[in-house]
C-alpha positions in Angstrom: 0.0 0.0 0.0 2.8 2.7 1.1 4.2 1.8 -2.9 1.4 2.5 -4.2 0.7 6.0 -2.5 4.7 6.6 -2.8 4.2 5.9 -6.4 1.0 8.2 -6.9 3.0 11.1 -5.1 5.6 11.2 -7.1 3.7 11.1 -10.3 2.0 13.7 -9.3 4.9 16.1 -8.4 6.0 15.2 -11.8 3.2 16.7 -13.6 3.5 20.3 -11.8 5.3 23.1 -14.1 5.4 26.4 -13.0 5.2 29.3 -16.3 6.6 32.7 -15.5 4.7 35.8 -16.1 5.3 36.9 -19.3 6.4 33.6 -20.7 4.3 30.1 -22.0 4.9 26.3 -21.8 3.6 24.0 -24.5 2.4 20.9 -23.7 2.9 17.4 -25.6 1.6 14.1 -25.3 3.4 11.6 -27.3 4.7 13.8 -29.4 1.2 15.3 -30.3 0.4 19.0 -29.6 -1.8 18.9 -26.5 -2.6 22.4 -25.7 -0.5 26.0 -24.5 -0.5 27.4 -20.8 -0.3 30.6 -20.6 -1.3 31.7 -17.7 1.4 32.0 -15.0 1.8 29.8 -11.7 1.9 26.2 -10.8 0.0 24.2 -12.9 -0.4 20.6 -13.0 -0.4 18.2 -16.5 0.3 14.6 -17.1 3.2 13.6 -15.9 3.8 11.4 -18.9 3.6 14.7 -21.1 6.6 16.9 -22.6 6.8 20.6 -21.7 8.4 23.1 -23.4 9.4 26.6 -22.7 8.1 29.0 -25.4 8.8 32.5 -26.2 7.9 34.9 -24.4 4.5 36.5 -25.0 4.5 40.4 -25.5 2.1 42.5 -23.3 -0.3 44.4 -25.7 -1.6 47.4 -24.0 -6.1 47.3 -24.9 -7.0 50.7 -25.8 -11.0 52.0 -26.1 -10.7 53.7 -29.8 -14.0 55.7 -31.0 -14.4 55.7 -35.0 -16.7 56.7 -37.0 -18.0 53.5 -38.4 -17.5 54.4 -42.0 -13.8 54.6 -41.2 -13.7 51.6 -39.2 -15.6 49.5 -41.8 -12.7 51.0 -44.7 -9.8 50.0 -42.1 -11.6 46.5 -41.9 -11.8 46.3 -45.4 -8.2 46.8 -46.1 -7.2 44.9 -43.0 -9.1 41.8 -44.9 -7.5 42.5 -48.2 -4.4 42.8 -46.8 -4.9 38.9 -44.6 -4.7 41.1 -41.3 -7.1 41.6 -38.6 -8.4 45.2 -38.2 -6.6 45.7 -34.7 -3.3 44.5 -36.7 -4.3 46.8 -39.4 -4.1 50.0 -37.2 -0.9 48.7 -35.1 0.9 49.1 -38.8 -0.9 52.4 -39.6 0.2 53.6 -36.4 3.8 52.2 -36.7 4.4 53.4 -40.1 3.2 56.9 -39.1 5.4 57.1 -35.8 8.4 55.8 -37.9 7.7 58.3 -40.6 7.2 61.0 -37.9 10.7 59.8 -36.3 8.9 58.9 -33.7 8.6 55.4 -33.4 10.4 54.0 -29.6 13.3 52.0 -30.3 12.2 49.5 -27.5 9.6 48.9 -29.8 9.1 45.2 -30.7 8.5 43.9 -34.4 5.3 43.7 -35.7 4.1 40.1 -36.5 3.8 38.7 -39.5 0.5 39.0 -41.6 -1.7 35.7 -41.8 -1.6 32.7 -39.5 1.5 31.6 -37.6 3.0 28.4 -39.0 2.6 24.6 -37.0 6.1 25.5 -35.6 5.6 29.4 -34.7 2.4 28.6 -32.7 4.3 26.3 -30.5 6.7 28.8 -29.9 9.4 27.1 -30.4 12.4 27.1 -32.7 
């Protein structure tokens, strides 16, 4: 009996990971994707499972943004024709304008690239 509970302890202290704020762990199950934890703490998964580190996941600041919603339907628009969602449509207006302006931080990170991440850039690995 004590084997058997020593056993079920230590499988489950092998199934806690810990993700840092800021950062994300992806999850696999016999080498099939099994999900992304984002949120940080201590957070339990199967034991039997591989977890990764990923890259770190960039803070985006929300911001309430009042259009006229003939302007906001023509950003949408373009956003669609150019594969990019309208909040990633006026993240590159606004980029292009402070870089054109000179203003543009130099701590500022890279804009993403348009469309859907790749298999391998959603798990965040390399």
């Amino acid at each position: 009996m004590a084997v058997l509970l020593l056993i079920a302890g230590e499988l489950a202290v092998h199934g806690l990971t810990s993700v840092v704020a800021g950062e994300a762990r992806v999850v696999q199950l016999f080498g099939r994707y099994r999900g992304t934890i984002r949120d940080p703490g201590l957070h339990w998964v199967n034991p039997f499972a591989r977890r990764r580190k990923g890259i770190a996941v960039t803070e985006r600041k929300s911001v309430l943004l009042r259009l006229d919603p003939a302007v906001h339907d023509a950003l949408a628009r373009w956003a669609a024709d150019e594969l990019r969602s309208t909040n990633a449509q006026i993240e590159f207006l606004l980029r292009r304008a402070l870089a054109e302006a000179g203003r543009l931080p130099g701590r500022a990170g890279p804009m993403r690239p348009r469309g859907r991440p790749s298999a391998e850039g959603r798990s965040g690995l390399a």
